[in-house]
PATORSE-120378 format. One record per residue (C-alpha): residue number from 0; residue in one letter; z, x negated, y. Coordinates in nm, 3 decimals, decimal comma. Example, Ala and Ser with C-alpha at 12.3 -4.5 7.8 and 13.67 -1.06 7.14 Angstrom:
# PATORSE-120378
ATOM    nr   rest        zz        xx        yy
ATOM     0      a     0,780    -1,230    -0,450
ATOM     1      s     0,714    -1,367    -0,106
END
This chain:
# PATORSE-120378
ATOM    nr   rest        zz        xx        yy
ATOM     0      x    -3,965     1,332    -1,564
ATOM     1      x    -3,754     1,192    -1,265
ATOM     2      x    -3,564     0,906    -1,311
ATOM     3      x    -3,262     0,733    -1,110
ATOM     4      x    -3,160     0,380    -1,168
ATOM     5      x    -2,796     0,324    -1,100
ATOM     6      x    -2,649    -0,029    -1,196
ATOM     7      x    -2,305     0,019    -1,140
ATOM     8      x    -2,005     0,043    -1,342
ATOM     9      x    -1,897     0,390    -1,484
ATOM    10      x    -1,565     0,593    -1,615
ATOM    11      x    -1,609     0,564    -2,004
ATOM    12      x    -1,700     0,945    -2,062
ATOM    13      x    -1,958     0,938    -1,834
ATOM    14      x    -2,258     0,905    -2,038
ATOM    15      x    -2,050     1,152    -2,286
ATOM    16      x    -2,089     1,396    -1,974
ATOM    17      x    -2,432     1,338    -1,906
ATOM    18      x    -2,568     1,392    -2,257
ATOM    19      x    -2,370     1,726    -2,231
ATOM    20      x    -2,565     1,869    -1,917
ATOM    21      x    -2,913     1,778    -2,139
ATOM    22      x    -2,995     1,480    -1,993
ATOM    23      x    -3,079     1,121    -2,132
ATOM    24      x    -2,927     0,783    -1,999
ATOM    25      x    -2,930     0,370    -2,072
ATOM    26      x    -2,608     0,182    -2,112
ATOM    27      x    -2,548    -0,156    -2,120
ATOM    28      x    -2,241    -0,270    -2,271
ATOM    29      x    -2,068    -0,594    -2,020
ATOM    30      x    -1,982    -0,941    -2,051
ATOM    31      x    -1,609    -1,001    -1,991
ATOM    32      x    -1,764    -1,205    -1,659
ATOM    33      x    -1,986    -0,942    -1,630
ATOM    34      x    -1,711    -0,619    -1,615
ATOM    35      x    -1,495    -0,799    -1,393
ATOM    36      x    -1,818    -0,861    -1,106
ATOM    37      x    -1,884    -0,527    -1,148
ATOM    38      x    -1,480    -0,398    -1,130
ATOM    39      x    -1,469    -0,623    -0,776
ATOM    40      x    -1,849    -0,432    -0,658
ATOM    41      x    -1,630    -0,071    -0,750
ATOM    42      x    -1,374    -0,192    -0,552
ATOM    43      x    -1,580    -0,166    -0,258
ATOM    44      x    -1,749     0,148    -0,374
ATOM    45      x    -1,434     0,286    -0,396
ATOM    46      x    -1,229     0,168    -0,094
ATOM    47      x    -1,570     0,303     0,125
ATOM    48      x    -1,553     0,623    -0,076
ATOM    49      x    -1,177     0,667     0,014
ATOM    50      x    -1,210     0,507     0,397
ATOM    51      x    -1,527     0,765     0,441
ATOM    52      x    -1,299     1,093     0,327
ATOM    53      x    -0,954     1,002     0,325
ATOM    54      x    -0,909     1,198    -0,005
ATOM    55      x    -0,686     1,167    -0,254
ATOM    56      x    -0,903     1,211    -0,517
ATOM    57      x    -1,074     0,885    -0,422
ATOM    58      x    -0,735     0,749    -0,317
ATOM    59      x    -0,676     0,757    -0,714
ATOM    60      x    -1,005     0,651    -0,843
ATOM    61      x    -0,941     0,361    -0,631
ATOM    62      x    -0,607     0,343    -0,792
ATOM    63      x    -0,802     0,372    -1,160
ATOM    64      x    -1,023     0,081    -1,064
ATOM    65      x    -0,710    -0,125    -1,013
ATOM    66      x    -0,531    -0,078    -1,294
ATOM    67      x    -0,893    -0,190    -1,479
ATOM    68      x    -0,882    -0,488    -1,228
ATOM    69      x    -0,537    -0,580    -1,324
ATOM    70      x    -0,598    -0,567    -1,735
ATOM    71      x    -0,978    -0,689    -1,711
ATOM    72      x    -0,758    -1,050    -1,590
ATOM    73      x    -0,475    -1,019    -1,861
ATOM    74      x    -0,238    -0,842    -1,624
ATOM    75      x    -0,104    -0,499    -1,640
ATOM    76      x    -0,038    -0,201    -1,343
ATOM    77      x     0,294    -0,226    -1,404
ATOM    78      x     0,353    -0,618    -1,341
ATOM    79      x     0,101    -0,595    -1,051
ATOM    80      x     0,378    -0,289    -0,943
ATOM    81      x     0,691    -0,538    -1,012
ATOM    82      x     0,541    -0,761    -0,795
ATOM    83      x     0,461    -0,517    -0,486
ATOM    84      x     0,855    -0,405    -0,536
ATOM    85      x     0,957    -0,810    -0,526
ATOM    86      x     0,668    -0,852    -0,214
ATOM    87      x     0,845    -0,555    -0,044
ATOM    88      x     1,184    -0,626    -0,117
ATOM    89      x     1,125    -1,000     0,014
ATOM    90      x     0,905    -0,888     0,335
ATOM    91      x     0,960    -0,513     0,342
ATOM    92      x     0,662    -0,252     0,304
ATOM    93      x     0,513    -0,040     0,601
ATOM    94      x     0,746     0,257     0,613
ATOM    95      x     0,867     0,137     0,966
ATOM    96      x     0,491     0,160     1,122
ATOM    97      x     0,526    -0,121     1,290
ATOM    98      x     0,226    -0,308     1,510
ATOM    99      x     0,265    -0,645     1,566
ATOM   100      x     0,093    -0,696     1,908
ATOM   101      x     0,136    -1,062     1,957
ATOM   102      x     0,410    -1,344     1,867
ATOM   103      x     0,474    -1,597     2,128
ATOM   104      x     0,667    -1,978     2,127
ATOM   105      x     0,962    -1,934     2,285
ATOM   106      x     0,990    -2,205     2,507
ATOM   107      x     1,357    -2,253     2,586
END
């Protein structure tokens, strides 16, 4: 009987899924502390997975993991979205593709 240990933070149906292909797996259930470690470690996970394949099927997970982020510390997606609107209507977003190169004093 193989065995792989994992330690990471899963979707909720996950062990649901596994079950269904005949196979056997240990949950833990998280602290509050605990889930929100392990939401900033799949962060990472995530942000590699998308930066490795550019997919936008990762692109959302990574999206999934924020909106977790976001309630896991009493917020919600959509004030953390009202707040990138007021960020970008205050300092603009990146539509422009702009490069900032270098900013100098002007002496004068």
């Amino acid at each position: 009987m193989s065995m792989i240990r994992y330690n990471k933070l899963v979707r909720d149906r996950i062990p649901e899924i596994i079950a269904s292909s005949g196979k056997k797996c240990v949950c833990s259930p998280l602290s509050d502390d605990e889930y929100i470690k392990m939401l900033d470690a799949k962060l990472n996970e995530e942000l590699a997975e998308y930066q490795e394949s550019k997919s936008m099927e990762e692109l959302a997970d990574l999206l999934e993991v924020i909106r977790a982020v976001a309630k896991a510390r009493g917020s919600s997606i959509d004030e953390v979205e009202a707040m990138r609107r007021d960020k970008a209507a205050r300092r603009g977003s990146f539509e422009q593709k702009i490069l900032l190169v270098e900013v100098r004093d002007c002496e004068g």
